[in-house]
C-alpha positions as YAML, in Angstrom:
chain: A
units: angstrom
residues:
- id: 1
  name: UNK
  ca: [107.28, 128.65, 81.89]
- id: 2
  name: UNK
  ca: [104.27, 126.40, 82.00]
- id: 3
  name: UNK
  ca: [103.54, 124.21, 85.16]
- id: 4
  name: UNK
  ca: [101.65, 120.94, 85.59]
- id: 5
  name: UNK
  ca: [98.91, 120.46, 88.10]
- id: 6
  name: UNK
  ca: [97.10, 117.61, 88.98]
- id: 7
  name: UNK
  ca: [93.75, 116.98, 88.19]
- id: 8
  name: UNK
  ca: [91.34, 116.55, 91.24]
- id: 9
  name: UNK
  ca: [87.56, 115.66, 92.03]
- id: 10
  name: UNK
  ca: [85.88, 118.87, 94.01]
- id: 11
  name: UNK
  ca: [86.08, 116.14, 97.02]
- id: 12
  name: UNK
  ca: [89.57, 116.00, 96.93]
- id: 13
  name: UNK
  ca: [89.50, 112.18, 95.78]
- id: 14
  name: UNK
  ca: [92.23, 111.67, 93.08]
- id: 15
  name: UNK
  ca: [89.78, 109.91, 89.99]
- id: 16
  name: UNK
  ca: [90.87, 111.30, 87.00]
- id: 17
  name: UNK
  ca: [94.68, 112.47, 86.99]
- id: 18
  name: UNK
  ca: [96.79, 113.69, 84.71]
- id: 19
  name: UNK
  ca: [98.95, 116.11, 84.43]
- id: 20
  name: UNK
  ca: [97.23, 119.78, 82.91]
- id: 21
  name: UNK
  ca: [99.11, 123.01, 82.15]
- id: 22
  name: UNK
  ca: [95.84, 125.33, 80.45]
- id: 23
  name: UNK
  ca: [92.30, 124.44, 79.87]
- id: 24
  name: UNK
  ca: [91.75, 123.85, 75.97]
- id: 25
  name: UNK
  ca: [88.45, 123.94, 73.78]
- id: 26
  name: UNK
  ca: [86.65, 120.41, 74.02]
- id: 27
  name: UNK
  ca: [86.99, 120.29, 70.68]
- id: 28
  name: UNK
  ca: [90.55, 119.64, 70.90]
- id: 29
  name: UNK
  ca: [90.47, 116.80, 73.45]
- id: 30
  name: UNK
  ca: [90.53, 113.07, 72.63]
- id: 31
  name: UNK
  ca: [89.72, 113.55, 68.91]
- id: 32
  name: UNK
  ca: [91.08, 109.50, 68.73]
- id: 33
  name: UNK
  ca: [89.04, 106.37, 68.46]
- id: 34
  name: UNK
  ca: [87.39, 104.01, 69.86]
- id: 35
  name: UNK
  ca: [89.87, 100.83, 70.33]
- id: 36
  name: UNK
  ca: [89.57, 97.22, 69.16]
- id: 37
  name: UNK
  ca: [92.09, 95.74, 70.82]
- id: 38
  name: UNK
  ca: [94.00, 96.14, 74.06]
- id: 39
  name: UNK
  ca: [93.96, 93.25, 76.06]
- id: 40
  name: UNK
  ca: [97.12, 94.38, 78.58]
- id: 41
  name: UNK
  ca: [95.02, 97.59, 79.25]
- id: 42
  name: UNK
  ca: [93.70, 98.01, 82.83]
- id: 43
  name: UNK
  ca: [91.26, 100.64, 84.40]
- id: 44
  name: UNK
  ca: [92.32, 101.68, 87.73]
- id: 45
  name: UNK
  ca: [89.06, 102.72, 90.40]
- id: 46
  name: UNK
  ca: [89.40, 104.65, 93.79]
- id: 47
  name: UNK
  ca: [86.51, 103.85, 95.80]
- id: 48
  name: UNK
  ca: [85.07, 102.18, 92.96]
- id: 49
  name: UNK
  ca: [85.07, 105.54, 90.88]
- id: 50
  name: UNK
  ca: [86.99, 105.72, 87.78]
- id: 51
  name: UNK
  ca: [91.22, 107.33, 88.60]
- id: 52
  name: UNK
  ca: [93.64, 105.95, 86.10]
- id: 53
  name: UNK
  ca: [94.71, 103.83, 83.35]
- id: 54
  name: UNK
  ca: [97.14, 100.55, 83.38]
- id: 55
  name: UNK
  ca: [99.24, 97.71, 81.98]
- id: 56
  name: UNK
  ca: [99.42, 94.21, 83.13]
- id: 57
  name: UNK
  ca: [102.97, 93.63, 82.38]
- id: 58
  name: UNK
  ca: [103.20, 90.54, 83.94]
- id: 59
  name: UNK
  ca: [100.22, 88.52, 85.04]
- id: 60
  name: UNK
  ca: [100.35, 89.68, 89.13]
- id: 61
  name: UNK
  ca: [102.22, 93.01, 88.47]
- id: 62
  name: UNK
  ca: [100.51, 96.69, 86.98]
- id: 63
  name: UNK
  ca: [102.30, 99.77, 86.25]
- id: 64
  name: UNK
  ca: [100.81, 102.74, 85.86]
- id: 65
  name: UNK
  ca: [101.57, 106.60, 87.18]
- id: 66
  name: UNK
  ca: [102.43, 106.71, 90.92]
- id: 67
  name: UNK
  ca: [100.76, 110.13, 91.11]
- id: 68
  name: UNK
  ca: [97.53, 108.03, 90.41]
- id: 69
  name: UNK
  ca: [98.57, 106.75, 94.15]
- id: 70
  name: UNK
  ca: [98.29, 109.63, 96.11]
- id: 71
  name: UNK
  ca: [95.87, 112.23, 97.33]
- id: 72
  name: UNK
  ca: [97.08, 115.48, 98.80]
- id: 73
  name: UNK
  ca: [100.40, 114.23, 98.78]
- id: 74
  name: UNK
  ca: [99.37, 111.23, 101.12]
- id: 75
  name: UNK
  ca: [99.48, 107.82, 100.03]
- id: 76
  name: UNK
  ca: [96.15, 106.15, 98.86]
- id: 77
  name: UNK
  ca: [95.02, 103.06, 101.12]
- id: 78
  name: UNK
  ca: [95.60, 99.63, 99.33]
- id: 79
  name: UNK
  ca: [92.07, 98.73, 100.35]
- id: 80
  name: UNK
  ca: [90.12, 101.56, 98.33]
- id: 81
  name: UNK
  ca: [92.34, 101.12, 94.92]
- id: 82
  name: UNK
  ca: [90.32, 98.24, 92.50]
- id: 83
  name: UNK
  ca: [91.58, 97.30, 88.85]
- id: 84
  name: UNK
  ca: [89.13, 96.11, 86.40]
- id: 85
  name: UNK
  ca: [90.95, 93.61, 83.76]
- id: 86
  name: UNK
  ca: [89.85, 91.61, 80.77]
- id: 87
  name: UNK
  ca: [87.33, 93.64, 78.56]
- id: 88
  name: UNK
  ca: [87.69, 96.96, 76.48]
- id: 89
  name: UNK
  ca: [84.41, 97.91, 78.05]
- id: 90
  name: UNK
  ca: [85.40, 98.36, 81.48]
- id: 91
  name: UNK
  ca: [82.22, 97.87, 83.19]
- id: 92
  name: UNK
  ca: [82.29, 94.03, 81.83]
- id: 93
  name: UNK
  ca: [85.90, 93.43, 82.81]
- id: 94
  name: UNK
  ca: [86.94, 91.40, 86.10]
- id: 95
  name: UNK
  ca: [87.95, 92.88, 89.42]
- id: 96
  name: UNK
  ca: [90.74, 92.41, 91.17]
- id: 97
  name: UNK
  ca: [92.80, 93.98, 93.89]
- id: 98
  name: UNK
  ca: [96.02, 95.31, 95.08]
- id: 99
  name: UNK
  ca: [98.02, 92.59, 96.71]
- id: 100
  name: UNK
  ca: [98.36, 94.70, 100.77]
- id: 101
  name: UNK
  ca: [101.52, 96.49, 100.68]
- id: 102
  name: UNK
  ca: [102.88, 95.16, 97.19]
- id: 103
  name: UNK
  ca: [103.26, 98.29, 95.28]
- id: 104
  name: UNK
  ca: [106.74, 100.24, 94.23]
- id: 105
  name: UNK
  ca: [107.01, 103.27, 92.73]
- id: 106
  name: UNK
  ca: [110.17, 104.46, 90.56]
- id: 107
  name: UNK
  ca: [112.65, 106.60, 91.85]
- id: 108
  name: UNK
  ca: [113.32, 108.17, 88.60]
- id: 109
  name: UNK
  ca: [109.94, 108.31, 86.83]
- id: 110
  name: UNK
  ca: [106.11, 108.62, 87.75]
- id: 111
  name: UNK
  ca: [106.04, 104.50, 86.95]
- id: 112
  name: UNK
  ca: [104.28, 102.32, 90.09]
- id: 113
  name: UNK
  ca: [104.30, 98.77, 90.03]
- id: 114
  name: UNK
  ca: [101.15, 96.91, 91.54]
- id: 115
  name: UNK
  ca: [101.15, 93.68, 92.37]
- id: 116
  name: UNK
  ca: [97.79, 91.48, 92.22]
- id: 117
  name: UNK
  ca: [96.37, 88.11, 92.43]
- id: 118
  name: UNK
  ca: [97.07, 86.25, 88.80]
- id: 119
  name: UNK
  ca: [95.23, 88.06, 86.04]
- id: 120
  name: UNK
  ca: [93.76, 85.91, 83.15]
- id: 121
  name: UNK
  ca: [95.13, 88.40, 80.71]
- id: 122
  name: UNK
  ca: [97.52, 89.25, 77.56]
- id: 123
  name: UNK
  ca: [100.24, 91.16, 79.06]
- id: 124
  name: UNK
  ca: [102.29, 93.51, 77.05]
- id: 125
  name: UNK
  ca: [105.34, 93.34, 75.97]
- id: 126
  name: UNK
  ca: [108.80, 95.76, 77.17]
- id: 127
  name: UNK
  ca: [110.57, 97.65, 74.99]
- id: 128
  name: UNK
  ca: [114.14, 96.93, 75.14]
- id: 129
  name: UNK
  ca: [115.04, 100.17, 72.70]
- id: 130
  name: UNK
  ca: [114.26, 103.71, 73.40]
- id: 131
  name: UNK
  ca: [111.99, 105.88, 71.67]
- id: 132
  name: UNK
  ca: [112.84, 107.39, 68.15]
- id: 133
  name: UNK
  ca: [112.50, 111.18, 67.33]
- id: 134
  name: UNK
  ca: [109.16, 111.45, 64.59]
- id: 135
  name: UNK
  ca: [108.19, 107.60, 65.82]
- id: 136
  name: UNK
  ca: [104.45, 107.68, 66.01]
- id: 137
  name: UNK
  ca: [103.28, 106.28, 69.11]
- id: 138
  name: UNK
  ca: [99.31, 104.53, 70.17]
- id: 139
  name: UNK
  ca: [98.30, 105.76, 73.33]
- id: 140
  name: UNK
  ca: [95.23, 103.98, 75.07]
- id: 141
  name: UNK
  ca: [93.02, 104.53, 78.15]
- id: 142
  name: UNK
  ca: [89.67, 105.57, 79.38]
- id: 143
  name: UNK
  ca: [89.66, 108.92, 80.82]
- id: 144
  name: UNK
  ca: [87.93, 112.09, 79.76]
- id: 145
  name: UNK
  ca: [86.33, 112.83, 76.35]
- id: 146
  name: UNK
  ca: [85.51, 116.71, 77.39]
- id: 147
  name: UNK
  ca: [87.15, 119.52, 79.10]
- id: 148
  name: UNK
  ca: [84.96, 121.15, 81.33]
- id: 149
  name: UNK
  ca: [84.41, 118.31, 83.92]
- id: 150
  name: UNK
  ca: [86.55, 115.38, 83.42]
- id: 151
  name: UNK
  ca: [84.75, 113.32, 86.04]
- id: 152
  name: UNK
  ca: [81.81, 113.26, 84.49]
- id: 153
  name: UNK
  ca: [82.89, 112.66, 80.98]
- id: 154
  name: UNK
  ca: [84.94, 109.25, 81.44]
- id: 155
  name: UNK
  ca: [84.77, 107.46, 78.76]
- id: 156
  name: UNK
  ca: [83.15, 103.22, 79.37]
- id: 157
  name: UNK
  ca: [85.46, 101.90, 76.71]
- id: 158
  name: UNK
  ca: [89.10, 101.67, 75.94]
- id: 159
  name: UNK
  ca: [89.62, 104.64, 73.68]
- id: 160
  name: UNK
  ca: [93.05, 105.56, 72.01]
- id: 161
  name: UNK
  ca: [94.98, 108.69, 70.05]
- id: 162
  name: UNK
  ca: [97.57, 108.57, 68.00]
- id: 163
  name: UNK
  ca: [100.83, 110.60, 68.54]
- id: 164
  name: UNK
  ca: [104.42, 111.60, 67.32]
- id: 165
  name: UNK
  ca: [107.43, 111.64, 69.72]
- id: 166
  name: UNK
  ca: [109.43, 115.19, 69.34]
- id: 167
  name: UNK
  ca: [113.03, 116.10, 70.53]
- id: 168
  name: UNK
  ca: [113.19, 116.55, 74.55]
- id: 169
  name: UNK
  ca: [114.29, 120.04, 73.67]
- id: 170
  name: UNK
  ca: [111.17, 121.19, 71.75]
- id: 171
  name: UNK
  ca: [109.81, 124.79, 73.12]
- id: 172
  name: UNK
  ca: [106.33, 123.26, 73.34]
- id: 173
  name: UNK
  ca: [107.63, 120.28, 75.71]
- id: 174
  name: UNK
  ca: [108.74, 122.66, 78.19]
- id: 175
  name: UNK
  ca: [107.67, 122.18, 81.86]
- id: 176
  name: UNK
  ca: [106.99, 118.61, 80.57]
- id: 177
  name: UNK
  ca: [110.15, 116.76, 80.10]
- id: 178
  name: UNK
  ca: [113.73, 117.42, 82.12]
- id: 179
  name: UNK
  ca: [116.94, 117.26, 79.55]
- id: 180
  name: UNK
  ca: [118.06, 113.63, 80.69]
- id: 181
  name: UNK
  ca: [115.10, 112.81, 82.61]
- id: 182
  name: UNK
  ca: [112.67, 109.86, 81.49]
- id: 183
  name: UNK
  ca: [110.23, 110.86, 80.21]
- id: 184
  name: UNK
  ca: [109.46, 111.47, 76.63]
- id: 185
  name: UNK
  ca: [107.09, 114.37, 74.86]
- id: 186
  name: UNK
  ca: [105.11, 113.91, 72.06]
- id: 187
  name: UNK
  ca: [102.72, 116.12, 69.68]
- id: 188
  name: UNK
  ca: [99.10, 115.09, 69.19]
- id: 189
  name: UNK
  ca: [98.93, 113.32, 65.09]
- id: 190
  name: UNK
  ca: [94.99, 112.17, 65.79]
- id: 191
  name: UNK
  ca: [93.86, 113.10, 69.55]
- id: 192
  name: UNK
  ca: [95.12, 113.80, 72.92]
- id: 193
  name: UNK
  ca: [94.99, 111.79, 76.22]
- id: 194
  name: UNK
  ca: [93.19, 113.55, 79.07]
- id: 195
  name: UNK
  ca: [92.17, 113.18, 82.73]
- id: 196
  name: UNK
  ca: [91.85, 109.27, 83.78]
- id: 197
  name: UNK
  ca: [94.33, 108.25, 80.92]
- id: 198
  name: UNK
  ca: [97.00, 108.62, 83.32]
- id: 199
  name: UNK
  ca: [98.91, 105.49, 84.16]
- id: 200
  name: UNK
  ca: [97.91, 104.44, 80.17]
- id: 201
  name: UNK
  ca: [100.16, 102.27, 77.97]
- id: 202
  name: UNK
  ca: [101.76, 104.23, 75.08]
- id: 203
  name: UNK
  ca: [102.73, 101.57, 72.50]
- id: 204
  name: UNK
  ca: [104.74, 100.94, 69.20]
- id: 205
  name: UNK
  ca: [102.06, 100.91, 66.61]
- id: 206
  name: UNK
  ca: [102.53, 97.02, 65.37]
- id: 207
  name: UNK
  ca: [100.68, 93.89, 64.55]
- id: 208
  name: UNK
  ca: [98.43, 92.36, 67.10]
- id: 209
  name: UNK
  ca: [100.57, 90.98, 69.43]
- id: 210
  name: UNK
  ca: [103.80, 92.36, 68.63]
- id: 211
  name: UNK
  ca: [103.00, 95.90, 69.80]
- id: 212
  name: UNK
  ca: [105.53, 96.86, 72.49]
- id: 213
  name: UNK
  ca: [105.05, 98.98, 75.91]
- id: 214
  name: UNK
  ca: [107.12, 102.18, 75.25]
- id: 215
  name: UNK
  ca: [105.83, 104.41, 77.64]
- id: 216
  name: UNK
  ca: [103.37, 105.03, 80.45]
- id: 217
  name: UNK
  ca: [101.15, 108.35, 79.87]
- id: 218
  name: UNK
  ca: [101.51, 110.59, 83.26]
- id: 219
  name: UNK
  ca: [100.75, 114.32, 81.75]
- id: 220
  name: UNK
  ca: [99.09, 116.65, 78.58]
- id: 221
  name: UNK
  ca: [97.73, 119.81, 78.01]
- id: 222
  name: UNK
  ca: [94.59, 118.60, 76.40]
- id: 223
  name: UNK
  ca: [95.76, 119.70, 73.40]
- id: 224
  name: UNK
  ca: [99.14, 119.21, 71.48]
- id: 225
  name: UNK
  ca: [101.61, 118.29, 73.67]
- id: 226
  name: UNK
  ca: [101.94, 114.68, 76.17]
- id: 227
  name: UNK
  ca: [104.01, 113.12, 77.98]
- id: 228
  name: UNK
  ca: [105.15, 110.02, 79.04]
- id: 229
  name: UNK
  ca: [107.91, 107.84, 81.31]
- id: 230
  name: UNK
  ca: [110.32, 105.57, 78.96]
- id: 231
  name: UNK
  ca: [109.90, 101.73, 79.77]
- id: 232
  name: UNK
  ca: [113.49, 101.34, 77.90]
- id: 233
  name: UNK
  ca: [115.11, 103.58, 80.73]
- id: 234
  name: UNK
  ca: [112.88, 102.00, 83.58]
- id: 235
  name: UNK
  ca: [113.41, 97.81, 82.18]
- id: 236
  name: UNK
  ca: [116.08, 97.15, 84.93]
- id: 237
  name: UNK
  ca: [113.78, 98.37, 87.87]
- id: 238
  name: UNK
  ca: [110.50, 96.72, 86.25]
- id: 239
  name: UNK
  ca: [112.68, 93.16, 85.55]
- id: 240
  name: UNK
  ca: [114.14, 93.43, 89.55]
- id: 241
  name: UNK
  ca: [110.42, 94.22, 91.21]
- id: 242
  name: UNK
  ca: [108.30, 91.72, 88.90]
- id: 243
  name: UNK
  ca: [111.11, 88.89, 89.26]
- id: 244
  name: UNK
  ca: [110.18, 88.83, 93.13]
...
């Protein structure tokens, strides 16, 4: 049965997470493009070092994964998490901060909510309908273009891969998705999210502007298989903690 780990810096620091089951040639990883658009994306820093990938879904609250949140299985302090907003090149893009003590995570998926000071951003829209078997899926985010050190291959700009969503029963989806759960698997159709995209929007593949939030990217093997929790199954818990 394959089993997820969690991706970790050699100090122990959680910077690029996301869910691994077996290491996998680098020619295999990413394999995407470079993105043009993406205004709702945010990059998530701990200690000003790049962690995880997010989506302003309103224009005070980010979700991303809540494992991005934690270190050794204790909570990471408000005060060392930053968010850079605004720009596909994240080193051009504005900071802002966690709002102390504002933050909820899901009790049914790896989905945390973040709330911040007002963001001068587009936010992204929610899916209202679930994910279709065969739908292909755009997943964005900035994390790791290699295999053999993640941290030090994080990629500056907003990259993206393209992927297909496959029955929760599929062999290869094992150890990723639970029969009922919310999360959804997918097969790699033009690269593979990595280290540091965790947290990432998956969207519908639309129009500018008319692309929805489907999913947010917590796990892959780096090579044909991802996953990622369902906004559709989450939307009530999202509304009730961004409505406050």
């Amino acid at each position: 049965m394959m089993s997820r780990v969690r991706v970790l810096l050699p100090t122990a620091l959680v910077l690029v997470t996301g869910s691994v089951m077996t290491a996998a040639p680098a020619s295999a990883v990413i394999g995407g493009s470079k993105s043009t658009y993406g205004p709702w994306a945010v990059r998530m820093l701990v200690d000003g070092k790049p962690a995880c990938t997010g989506t302003a879904v309103t224009r005070q609250w980010i979700i991303s994964a809540s494992h991005c949140f934690y270190e050794q299985a204790q909570p990471i302090a408000d005060k060392r998490i930053s968010f850079r907003v605004g720009n596909l090149d994240m080193r051009k893009g504005t900071t802002v901060r966690p709002v102390r003590g504002r933050r909820v995570g899901s009790a049914r998926a790896d989905m945390m909510l973040i709330k911040v000071p007002p963001m001068k951003v587009r936010t992204a829209r929610l899916a209202t309908a679930r994910v279709q078997r065969g739908q292909v899926v755009r997943q964005y985010g900035w994390g790791a273009t290699c295999t053999r050190d993640e941290n030090a291959c994080q990629s500056p700009v907003l990259k993206q891969s393209d992927l297909r969503v496959v029955r929760p029963n599929d062999p290869r989806c094992k150890g990723y998705t639970t029969p009922g759960g919310s999360d959804f698997c997918m097969e790699k159709v033009s690269g593979i999210p990595a280290g540091g995209d965790s947290g990432g929007p998956v969207m519908s593949i639309s129009p500018r502007g008319t692309e929805t939030l489907l999913g947010v990217f917590d796990g892959s093997d780096r090579a044909k298989i991802a996953e990622a929790g369902e906004i559709a199954q989450q939307l009530t818990w999202i509304r009730s903690v961004t409505r406050r």
